[in-house]
C-alpha positions, -999 to +999 in steps of 0.1 A: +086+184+094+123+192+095+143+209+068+140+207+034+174+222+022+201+195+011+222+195+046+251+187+019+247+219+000+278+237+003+263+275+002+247+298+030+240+273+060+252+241+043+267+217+067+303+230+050+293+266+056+292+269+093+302+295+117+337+290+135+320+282+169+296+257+154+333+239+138+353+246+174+325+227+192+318+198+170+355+194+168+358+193+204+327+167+200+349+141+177+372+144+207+351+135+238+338+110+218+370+093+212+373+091+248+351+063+252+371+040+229+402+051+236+416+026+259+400-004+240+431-016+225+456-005+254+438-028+282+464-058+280+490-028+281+472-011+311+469-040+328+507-052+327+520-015+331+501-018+366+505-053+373+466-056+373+437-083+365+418-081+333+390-076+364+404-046+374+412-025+345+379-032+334+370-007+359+378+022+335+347+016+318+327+011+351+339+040+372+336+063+337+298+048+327+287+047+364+296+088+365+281+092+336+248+074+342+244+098+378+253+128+361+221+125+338+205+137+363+229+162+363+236+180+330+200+195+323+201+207+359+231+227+354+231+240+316+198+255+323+211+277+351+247+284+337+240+283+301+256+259+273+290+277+269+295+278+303+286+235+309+302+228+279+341+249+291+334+231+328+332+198+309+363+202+289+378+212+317+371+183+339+382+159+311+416+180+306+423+177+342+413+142+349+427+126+314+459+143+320+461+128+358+453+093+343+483+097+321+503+101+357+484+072+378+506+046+389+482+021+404+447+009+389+430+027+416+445+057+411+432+049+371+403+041+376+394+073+400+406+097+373+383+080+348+357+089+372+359+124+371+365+121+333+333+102+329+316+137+346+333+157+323+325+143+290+289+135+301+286+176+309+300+178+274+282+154+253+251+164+271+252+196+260+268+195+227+238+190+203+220+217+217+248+241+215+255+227+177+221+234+165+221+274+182+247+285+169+245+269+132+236+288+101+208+275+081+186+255+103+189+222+121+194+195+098+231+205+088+237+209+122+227+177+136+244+159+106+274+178+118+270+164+152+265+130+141+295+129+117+312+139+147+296+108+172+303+084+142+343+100+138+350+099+175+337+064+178+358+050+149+387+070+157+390+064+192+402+030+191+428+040+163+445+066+182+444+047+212+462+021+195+489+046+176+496+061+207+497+034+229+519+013+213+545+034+229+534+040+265+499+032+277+497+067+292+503+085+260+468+084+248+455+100+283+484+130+276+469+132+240+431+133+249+441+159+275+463+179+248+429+182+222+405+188+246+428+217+258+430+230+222+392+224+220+387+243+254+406+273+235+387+274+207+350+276+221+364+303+248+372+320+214+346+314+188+314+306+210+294+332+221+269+321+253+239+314+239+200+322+261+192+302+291+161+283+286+130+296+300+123+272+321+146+258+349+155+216+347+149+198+381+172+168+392+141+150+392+130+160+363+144+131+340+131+105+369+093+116+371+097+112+334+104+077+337+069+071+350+059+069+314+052+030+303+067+034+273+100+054+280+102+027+307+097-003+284+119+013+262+151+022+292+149-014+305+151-032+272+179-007+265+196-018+300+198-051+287+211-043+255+238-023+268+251-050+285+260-069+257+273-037+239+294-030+263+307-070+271+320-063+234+340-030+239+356-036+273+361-077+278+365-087+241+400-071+241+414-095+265+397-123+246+414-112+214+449-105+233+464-084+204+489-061+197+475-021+203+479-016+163+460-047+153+433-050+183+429-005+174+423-015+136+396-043+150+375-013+165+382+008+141+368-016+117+342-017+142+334+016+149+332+026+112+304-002+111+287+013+138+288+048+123+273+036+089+247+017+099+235+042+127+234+070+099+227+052+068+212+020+067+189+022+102+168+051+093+160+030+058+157-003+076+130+017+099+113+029+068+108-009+052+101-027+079+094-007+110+108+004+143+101-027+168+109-056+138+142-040+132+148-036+168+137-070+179+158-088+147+186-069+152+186-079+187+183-118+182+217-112+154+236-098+178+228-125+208+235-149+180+269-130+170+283-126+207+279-164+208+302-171+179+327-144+190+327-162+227+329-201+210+348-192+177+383-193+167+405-163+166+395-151+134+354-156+142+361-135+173+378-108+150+349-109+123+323-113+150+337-081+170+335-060+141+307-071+128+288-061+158+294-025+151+266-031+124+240-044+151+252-020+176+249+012+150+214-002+141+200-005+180+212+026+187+195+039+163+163+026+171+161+023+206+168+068+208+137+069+187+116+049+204+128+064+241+126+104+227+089+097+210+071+075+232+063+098+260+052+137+257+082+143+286+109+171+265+132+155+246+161+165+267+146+154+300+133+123+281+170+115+269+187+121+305+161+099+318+163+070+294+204+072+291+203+075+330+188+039+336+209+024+303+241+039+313+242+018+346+244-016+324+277+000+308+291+002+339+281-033+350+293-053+319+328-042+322+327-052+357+307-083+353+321-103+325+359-105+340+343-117+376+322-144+354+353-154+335+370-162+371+342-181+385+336-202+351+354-193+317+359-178+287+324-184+272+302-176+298+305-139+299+291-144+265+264-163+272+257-139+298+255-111+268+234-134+244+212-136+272+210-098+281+204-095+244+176-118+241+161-103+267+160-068+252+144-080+223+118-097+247+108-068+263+100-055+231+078-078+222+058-082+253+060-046+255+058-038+220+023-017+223+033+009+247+065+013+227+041+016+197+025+044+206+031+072+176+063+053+168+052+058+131+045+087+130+077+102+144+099+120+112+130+099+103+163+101+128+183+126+113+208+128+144+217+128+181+220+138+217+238+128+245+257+104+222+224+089+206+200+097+181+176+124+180+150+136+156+159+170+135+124+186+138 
C-alpha cells in the first residue's frame, strides 16, 4: 500500500517540507507544463503575425506532439545511462534554446521547426521529472507525487493565462518568457540537485514497444489514440472557432485547465471508487463526444461553456485511462508509460493537423463531428475490450499522481 502519513502535514517530509532540489525541480515542472498551453490563446495572433492559415499554425501542436510521441522511445533509453539530473539539464536546455529561437522565427516554418525541438526537450523533462521528484523527497512518496501533480495541474491552468498576458503584446513574448523560466529553472537544479543512482538495469529503445504486445496495454493505447484526438481538436482548433481576444480566449483555458486539474486529482479517483474504472471511462467518454458536438453546433457562448467544460471530461479520462495502461500489463511502469503515451501521443499530433484541413474541405462542424466520433470510438473499444482492460483493474491502489504528464499510482 502506499503511504499512510497525511501528504498535507506540514512537519518532517510533509509535501511543504521538502528539500530545495525537490522545490527547484517541481518548479521547473509547472513550467514545461505551461508549455503545452501556452500558445492556445496566441494562435489568431500567430497566424496574422506570419501571415499564415489557421492550417498552418496548427502545426505547433503537430511538430511538438509528433517529437514527443518518438522520443518515448527515447527518454528511458537515455536517463538510464546518463542519470536523471543529467536528462532532466539536457531537457531544459533544449527547451531554452528552441523556445527562445521560436520567439525569433519569422515564418511558420521556421515556428513550427523550433517547436520541434522544444517538443524533445520537454518530453526529456516531463519524462523524467516524477522519478526525480520522488528520489530526492523527504518523507516517502505520496507528498512527492502530490507535489508533481500540483505541478501538472498549475502548468496546465497557467499556461494558457500567461500565454494570453504576454501575448497580448507581441506573439513572441511568451516564447522569450518560457525560455527566461526554464533558464532560471536550469540554474536552480545545477544548484540544488544532486545526481541521483543509475538504475540497475539499462532501458532498450524497444523496450516500451515489446511492451505493447500486452492485449490490455494495447486495448488501453488505442482507445487512448482515439481519445486524444478529440482532446486535442479542443486545445488547438477551438481557438480559431472562438476567435477572441488573447486575455479573454487565455481566461477560457484557464477556466479550462483548472477543470481539468480538479477533476484529475479530486473527483476521478472517487468517481473510480463508486462506480469503477471502465463505467467512468466509457460515460465520461460518451459526455465528451456529446459536449464537442454542442461546442461545434452552438452559439458563441455554448462554445465558451462547452470548451471549458471539457476540462472536466478531459481531467477525468486522463485519469482513468493512466491507470488502466500502468496496471494492466506486468511491463515496468516506466516502460509501460513510454509505451502507451508513445502510441497516444501521435493522435495529438494528428488533430491539430487534421481538423483545419477538414474545415477547408467541408466546414466548421465537421472537425467536430470528426472528434465526437474519435470519442465514441474510445469508449467502444472499451467496451468490446473491456475484459483485458479488466484484468486487476480493482485491485490497483487509488491514483495518487503522475508521470510523463499522466497519472501514476504512489505505491
Amino acid at each position: 500500500m502506499g503511504d499512510t502519513k497525511d501528504p498535507f502535514d506540514a512537519g518532517a517530509g510533509g509535501i511543504l517540507r521538502q528539500p530545495r532540489a525537490v522545490w527547484a525541480t517541481a518548479g521547473a515542472s509547472v513550467v514545461a507544463f505551461m508549455g503545452i498551453g501556452l500558445v492556445d490563446p496566441i494562435l489568431p495572433s500567430i497566424a496574422s503575425g506570419l501571415d499564415a492559415t489557421a492550417g498552418q499554425v496548427s502545426l505547433l501542436f503537430t511538430s511538438y506532439f509528433l517529437i514527443t510521441a518518438i522520443a518515448m522511445l527515447v527518454t528511458g533509453f537515455v536517463s538510464s545511462r546518463i542519470g536523471g539530473r543529467r536528462t532532466l539539464l539536457l531537457g531544459l536546455a533544449l527547451v531554452v534554446v528552441f523556445a527562445a529561437l521560436s520567439g525569433t522565427s519569422n515564418s511558420v516554418g521556421e515556428l513550427v521547426g523550433f517547436r520541434a525541438g522544444w517538443g524533445l526537450g520537454n518530453a526529456l523533462f516531463v519524462s523524467t521529472a516524477l522519478a526525480v521528484i520522488v528520489g530526492a523527497a523527504a518523507g516517502g512518496s505520496a507528498a512527492a507525487i502530490l507535489l508533481y501533480e500540483s505541478a501538472l495541474g498549475l502548468g496546465m491552468a497557467c499556461g494558457p493565462l500567461v500565454g494570453a498576458l504576454l501575448g497580448d503584446a507581441s506573439w513572441r513574448y511568451p516564447f522569450f518568457g518560457t525560455a527566461f523560466l526554464m533558464a532560471i529553472g536550469f540554474l536552480c537544479i545545477t544548484a540544488f540537485l544532486k545526481e541521483q543512482p543509475k538504475p540497475a538495469r539499462k532501458t532498450s529503445l524497444l523496450d516500451p514497444i515489446k511492451a505493447l504486445g500486452h492485449g490490455g496495454l494495447a486495448s488501453a493505447a488505442v482507445s487512448a489514440f482515439f481519445y486524444n484526438y478529440t482532446f486535442f481538436t479542443v486545445l488547438a482548433f477551438t481557438p480559431f472557432v472562438l476567435d477572441m481576444t488573447p486575455y479573454r480566449s487565455g481566461a477560457v483555458f484557464f477556466a479550462w485547465g483548472v477543470l481539468l486539474a480538479v477533476f484529475s486529482v479530486i473527483v476521478a479517483p472517487r468517481m473510480q471508487e463508486r462506480f469503477g474504472s471502465l463505467k467512468v471511462l466509457g460515460g465520461s467518454l460518451v459526455l465528451l463526444a456529446v459536449d464537442v458536438l454542442v461546442l461545434g453546433y452552438g452559439g458563441h457562448t455554448a462554445a465558451i461553456v462547452c470548451t471549458i467544460l471539457s476540462g472536466a471530461f478531459i481531467g477525468v479520462n486522463n485519469t482513468v485511462y493512466t491507470e488502466l495502461a500502468l496496471g494492466v500489463s506486468d511491463a515496468p511502469r516506466p516502460v509501460a508509460s513510454a509505451g502507451y503515451n508513445f502510441v497516444r501521443w501521435f493522435a495529438a499530433a494528428a488533430a491539430p493537423y487534421f481538423a483545419p484541413k477538414i474545415e477547408e474541405w467541408s466546414d466548421i462542424h465537421i472537425p467536430f463531428v470528426v472528434a465526437a466520433v474519435t470519442a465514441v470510438l474510445g469508449a467502444l473499444v472499451v467496451v468490446v475490450r473491456r475484459k483485458a482492460l479488466a484484468h486487476d483493474a480493482e485491485e490497483l491502489e487509488p491514483v495518487h499522481g503522475t508521470e510523463d504528464g499522466v497519472t501514476v499510482f504512489a505505491n
